[in-house]
N, C-alpha and C positions, 0 to 999 in steps of 0.2 A: 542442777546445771549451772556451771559459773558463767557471771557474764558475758565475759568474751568467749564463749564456747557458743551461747546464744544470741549472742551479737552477728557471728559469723551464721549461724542458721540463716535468720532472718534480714541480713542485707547484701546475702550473696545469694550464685545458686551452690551452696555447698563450701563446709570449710576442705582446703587441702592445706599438705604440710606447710606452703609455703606463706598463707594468709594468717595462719595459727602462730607461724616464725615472725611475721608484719606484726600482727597484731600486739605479740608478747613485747617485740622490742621499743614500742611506740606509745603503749597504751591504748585503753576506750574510747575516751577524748581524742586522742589525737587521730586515731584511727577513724572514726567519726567524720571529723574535720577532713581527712586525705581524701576518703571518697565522696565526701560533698564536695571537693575543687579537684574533677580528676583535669588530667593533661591531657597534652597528644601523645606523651608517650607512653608504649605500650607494645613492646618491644617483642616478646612473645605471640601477643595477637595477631600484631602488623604481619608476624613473617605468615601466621597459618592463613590469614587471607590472603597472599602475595602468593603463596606457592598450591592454593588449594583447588583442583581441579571438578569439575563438576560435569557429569553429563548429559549432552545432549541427543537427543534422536529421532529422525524424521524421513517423510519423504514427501517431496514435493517437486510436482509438473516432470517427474522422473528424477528429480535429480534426490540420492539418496546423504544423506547425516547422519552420519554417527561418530562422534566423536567428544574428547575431554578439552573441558576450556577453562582456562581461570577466571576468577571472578573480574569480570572487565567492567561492568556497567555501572556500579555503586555509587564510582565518582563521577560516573556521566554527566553532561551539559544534559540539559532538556533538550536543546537541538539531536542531540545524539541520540536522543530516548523516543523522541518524536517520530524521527525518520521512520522507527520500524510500523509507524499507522498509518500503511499504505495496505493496499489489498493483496496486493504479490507478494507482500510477505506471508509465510507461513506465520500458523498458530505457534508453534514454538520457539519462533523468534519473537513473537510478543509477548509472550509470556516468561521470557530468560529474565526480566530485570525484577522479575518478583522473584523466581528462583534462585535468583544469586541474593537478594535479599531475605530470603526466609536462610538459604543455607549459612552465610553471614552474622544474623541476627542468633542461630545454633553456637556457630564458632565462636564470637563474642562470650555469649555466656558460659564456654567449658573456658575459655581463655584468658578473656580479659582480666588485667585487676583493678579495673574499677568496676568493680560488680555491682555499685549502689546506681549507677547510671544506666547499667540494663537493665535492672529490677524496672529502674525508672523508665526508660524507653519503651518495656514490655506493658507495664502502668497506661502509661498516656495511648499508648498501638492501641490498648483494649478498651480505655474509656473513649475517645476518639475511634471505633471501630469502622473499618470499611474492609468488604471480602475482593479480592482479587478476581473472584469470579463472577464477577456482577457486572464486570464490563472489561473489555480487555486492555483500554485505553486506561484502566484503573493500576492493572501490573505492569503496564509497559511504566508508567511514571512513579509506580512504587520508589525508587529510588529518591526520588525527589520530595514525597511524604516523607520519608525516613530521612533522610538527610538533612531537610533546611526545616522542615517543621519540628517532628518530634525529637529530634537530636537535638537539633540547636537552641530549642525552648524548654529541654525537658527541666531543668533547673532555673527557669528563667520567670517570665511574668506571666501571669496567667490570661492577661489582657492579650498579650501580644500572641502568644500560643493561639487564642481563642480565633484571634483575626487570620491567625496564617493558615489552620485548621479550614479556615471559609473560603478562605481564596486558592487551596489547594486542587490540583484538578483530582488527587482521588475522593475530597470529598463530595466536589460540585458533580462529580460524576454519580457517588455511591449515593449522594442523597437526591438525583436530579434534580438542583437546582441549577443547573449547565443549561436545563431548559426553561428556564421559569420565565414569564415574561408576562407582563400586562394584560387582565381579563383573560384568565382567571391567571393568579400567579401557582406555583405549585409548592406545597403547605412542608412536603418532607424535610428538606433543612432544618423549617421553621422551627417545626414541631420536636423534631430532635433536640435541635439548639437549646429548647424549653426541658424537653422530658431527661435527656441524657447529658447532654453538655456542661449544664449549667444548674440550673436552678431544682432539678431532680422531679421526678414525677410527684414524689411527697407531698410536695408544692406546686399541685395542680387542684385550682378548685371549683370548678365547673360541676361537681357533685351537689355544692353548697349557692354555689353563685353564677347565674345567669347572665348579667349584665355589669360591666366594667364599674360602672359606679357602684356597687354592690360592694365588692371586694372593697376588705378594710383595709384604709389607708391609701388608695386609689385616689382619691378627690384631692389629696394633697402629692400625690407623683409618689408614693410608696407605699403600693399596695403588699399585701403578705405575700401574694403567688401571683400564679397565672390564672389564666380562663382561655376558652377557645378563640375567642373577640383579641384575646393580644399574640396567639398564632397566626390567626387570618394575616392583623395587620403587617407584624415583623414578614410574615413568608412576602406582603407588596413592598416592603425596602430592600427584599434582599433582590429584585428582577432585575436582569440587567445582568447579573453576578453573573459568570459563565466563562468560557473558555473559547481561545483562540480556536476553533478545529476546522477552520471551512465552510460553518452548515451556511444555508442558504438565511440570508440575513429578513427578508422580506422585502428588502425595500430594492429588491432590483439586481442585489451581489450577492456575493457569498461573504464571510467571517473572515477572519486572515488566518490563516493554516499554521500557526508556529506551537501551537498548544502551550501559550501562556495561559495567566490569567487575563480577561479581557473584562470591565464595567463598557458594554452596550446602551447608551443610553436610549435609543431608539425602541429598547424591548422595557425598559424601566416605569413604572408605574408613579407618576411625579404629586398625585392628589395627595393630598393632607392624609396624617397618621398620627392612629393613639396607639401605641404601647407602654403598658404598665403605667398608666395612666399621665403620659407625657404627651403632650402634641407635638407631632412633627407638621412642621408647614411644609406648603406647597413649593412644588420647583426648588427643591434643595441642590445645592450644587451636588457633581458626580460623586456618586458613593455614599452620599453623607448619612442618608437613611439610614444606607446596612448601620455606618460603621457607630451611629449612636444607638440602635438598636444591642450593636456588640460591648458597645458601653453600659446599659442600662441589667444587663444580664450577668458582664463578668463582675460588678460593682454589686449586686444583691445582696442583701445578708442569708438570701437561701440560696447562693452560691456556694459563699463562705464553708455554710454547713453540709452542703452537700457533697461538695471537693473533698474536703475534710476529711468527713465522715468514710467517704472513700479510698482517702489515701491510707487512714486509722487503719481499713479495716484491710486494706491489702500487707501494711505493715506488720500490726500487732493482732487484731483480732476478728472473727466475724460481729461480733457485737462489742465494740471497741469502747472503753471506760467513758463516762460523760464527760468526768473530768479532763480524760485527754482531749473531748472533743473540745471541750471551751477553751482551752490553750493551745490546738493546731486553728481554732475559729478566729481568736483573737491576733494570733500573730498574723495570718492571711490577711485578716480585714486590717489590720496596724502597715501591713508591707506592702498593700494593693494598689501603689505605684513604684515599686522598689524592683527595680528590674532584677535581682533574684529572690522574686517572693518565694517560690514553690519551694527555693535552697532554705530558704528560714524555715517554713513552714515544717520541712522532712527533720532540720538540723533540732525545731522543736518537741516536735514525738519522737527523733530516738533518742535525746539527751532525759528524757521524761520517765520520772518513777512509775508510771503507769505501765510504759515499754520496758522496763526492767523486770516488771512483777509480772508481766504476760506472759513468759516462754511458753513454747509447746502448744501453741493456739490457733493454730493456722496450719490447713490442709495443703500439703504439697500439689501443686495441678500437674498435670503430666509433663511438660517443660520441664518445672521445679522436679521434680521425682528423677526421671532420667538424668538430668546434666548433673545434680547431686550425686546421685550414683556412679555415674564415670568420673565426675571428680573426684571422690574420694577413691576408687580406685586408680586415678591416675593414667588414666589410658588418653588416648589422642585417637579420638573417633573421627568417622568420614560422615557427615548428615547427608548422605544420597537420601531418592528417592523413596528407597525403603526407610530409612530412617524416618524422615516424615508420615508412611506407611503405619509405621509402629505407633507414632503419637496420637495418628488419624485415630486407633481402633482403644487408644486412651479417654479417647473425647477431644484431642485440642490438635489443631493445625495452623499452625502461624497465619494470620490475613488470609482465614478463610473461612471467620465465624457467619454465618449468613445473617443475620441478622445486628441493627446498630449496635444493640447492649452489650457485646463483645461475652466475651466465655465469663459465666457468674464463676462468681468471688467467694463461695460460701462451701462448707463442707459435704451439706446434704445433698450437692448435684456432685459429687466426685467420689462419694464413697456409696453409691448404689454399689449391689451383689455385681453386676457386669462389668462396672468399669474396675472393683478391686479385681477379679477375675483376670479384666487386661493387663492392669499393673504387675500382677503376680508371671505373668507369661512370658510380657516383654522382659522384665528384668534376667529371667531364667534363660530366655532366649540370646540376650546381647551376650552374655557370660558364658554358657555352655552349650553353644551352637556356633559354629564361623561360616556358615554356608551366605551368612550377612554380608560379609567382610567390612563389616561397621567399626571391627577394635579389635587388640592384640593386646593382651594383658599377661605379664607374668605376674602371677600372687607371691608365688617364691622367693622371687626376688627384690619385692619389694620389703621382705620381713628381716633384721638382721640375721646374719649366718649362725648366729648363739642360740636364735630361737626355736626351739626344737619340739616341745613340749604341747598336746593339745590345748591344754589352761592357756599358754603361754599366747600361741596364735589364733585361738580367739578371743582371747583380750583386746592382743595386737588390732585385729579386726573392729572389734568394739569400738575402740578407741579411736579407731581411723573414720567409722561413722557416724558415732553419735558425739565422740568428743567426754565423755563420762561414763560412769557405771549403766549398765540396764537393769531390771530388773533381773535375779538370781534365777527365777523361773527362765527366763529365755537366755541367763547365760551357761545356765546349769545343761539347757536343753542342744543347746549348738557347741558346748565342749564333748555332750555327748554322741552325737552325731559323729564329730570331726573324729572321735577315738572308736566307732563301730565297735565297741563290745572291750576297747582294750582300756587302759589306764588312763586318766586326763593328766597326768603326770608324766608320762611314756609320751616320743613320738609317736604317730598315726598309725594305723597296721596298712603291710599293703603294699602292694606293689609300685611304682611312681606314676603310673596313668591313674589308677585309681586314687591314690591321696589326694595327686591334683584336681580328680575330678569331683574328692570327695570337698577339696579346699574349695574349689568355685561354688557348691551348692553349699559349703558352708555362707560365704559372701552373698549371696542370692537370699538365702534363708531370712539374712539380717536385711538385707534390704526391702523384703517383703512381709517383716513386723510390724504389727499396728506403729510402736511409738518413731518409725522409718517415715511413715506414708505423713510428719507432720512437722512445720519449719523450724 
């Protein structure tokens, strides 16, 4: 595989003619470079969001919905996004600003060309996980997760990410810390913030150590990990933390209703605190707790290693070289006030010989496998409801993993017998069924008029999905196919529903080849 053949694998979903044509006129490097600083503009994308209709349908108190709407809510104010968490609203009006964001976040990746920024957005969505279903107050403000946190941070500081992540209402909601308040505070945030966020379960060590002073390095404010003693304490800085929404405050009133972020300090826990072997003193001004607690975490060197390690292994590998690890370790910890740390960080494993000598190491998730697929066929799909239907029975559905650890990252949860099974279906399905109406594809006309010959178009084909040679066994076995008993040298035999139909399950074929299903 040549580099930029495998460059385009792994920091899009999929090469098309037109990233293959960037790529070549530009070079590695600079290509690189373009999609670590994308724009606003984005000219193709912009219009399939502006003109892209999505449906709704409902009924409520009699009155009946059914109908197509463009995507309205993405760039919503939060006042706008708020109003719908009244009780008179219907369930599918609160739940529209996640489904224009799942179908958005689809469009983005067959469309955009900055593809290293949704790899990235898709990245932080899943390390950052919260499901849409866990509270409905979670998808009405999806728009505002997506928008001011993991967009506007995805290449940014991993401090400031960390903080807007906390102050977010999808997370204060998904991790109930919305409610956490003084005697007893409530630990979920907490404990995530330690296991998932930040520091990685790895570096949990309550197996070994009991007591804060235990843990080495501790007595001097830099212990190796955590323990359950420095959950307890972070989950009492973070009370307080919570959300504008009305509840009833205790002390006589209710909250003020705008669904901001709101620090309460009346529900705050002000006693003295040790995290990670820091004292925090009493009566700290508003927030201080949280926000040195968020400092002590995104500063760890078993941050470092853990982000890292994570980013490595969604890039390049499931068990990603050591050595890449200590050169995406070092640059994080060297840039860990540099407001585009994470951009150093990404711009240092893919410039990295470790990422050049990895291709072919990483399993396509059902996202990655479908929008590859339609983009190397060049179709302009619609992500309805079915569409997400189809990913559902892959295993993955945008903001709707249940659980914080977002959908694992590893080969051996995606290639069980049932989920290749769905891969093979779906593929077969989008291409040689329209009962969807997901895509409109001419294969014919995408090939030059010269091209005539079996060899010839599936070459053609080859080349449009892998970007190089496959092995002879599977090219030898899909020219035979496409020529049903006649010459690989000869046009197809057949009538022209049949060639056609025999051209789409040639295309399906290849997309449902082991060396398909991997980036």
């Amino acid at each position: 595989m040549s580099p930029e053949t495998d460059l385009l694998q792994r920091i899009s979903y999929g090469p098309t003619p037109a990233s293959r044509q960037r790529l070549g006129q530009i070079g590695l490097a600079a290509f690189v470079e373009e999609q670590l600083n994308p724009t606003n503009q984005d000219a193709i994308c912009d219009q399939r969001l502006a003109t892209f209709l999505l449906s709704i349908e409902y009924e409520h108190k009699g009155r009946k919905v059914k109908e197509s709407r463009k995507l309205a809510l993405l760039d919503a104010p939060l006042a706008q996004l708020w109003a719908l968490n009244r009780e008179d609203k219907p369930y599918q009006e609160k739940v529209r600003p996640a489904e224009e964001v799942a179908a958005a976040t689809c469009l983005r990746a067959f469309h955009s060309q900055w593809q290293l920024r949704e790899l990235m957005a898709e990245f932080w969505h899943n390390h950052f996980n919260i499901s849409v279903n866990a509270d409905q107050r979670i998808a009405l403000t999806l728009p505002i997760y997506d928008r001011e946190v993991i967009r506007k941070h995805l290449f940014g500081n991993f401090r400031q990410l960390l903080e807007a992540v906390a102050k977010s209402q999808a997370m204060l909601y998904y991790l109930d810390n919305v409610h956490s308040k003084a005697s007893p505070a409530n630990e979920n945030y907490a404990r995530e913030l330690f296991e998932l966020h930040t520091m990685g379960a790895k570096n949990y060590y309550n197996h070994l150590y009991n007591r804060w002073r235990e843990v080495p390095g501790a007595l001097t404010g830099a212990p190796i990990g955590y323990i359950d003693e420095d959950v307890y304490e972070a989950s009492r800085a973070f009370t307080g933390w919570t959300v504008a929404d009305g509840t009833y405050n205790e002390k006589g009133s209710n909250l003020p209703n705008t669904g901001q972020f709101l620090y309460f300090d009346a529900w705050h826990d002000n006693y003295q605190k040790r995290v990670l072997g820091v004292e925090l003193a009493p009566n700290q001004p508003a927030m201080t707790d949280g926000l040195k607690v968020l400092d002590l975490v995104a500063y760890h060197p078993a941050t470092a290693q853990h982000i890292c390690h994570k980013i490595c292994q969604r890039l390049v590998a499931d068990n990603p070289p050591a050595s890449l690890l200590a050169k995406a370790m070092a640059t994080w910890t060297a840039q860990q006030q540099s407001p585009d740390q994470i951009k150093q960080v990404v711009r240092t494993i893919l410039l990295s010989p470790e990422f050049a000598q990895s291709a072919g190491q990483k399993i396509k998730r059902p996202l990655d496998l479908v929008v590859s697929y339609l983009r190397a066929l060049q179709a302009d799909p619609t992500p309805n409801q079915l569409f997400f239907y189809f990913l559902g029975r892959m295993g993955q559905q945008p903001f709707q993993w249940p659980t914080p650890t977002g959908h694992p990252d590893t080969a051996s949860h995606w290639l069980n017998t049932n989920m290749l099974l769905a891969r093979w279906n779906v593929v077969q399905v989008l291409l040689l069924e329209d009962w969807h109406q997901l895509i409109k594809v001419d294969l014919r006309a995408q090939m030059p008029a010269s091209l005539t010959t079996c060899r010839g178009m599936t070459d053609f084909w080859i080349d449009r999905f892998f970007g190089r040679p496959v092995a002879e066994a599977i090219r030898q076995r899909a020219m035979n196919y496409l020529a049903a008993g006649g010459s690989e040298e000869e046009p197809p035999v057949g009538g022209p529903e049949e060639i056609k139909y025999r051209l789409a399950q040639l295309v399906a074929l290849l997309a449902m080849s082991p060396e398909y299903q991997y980036r």
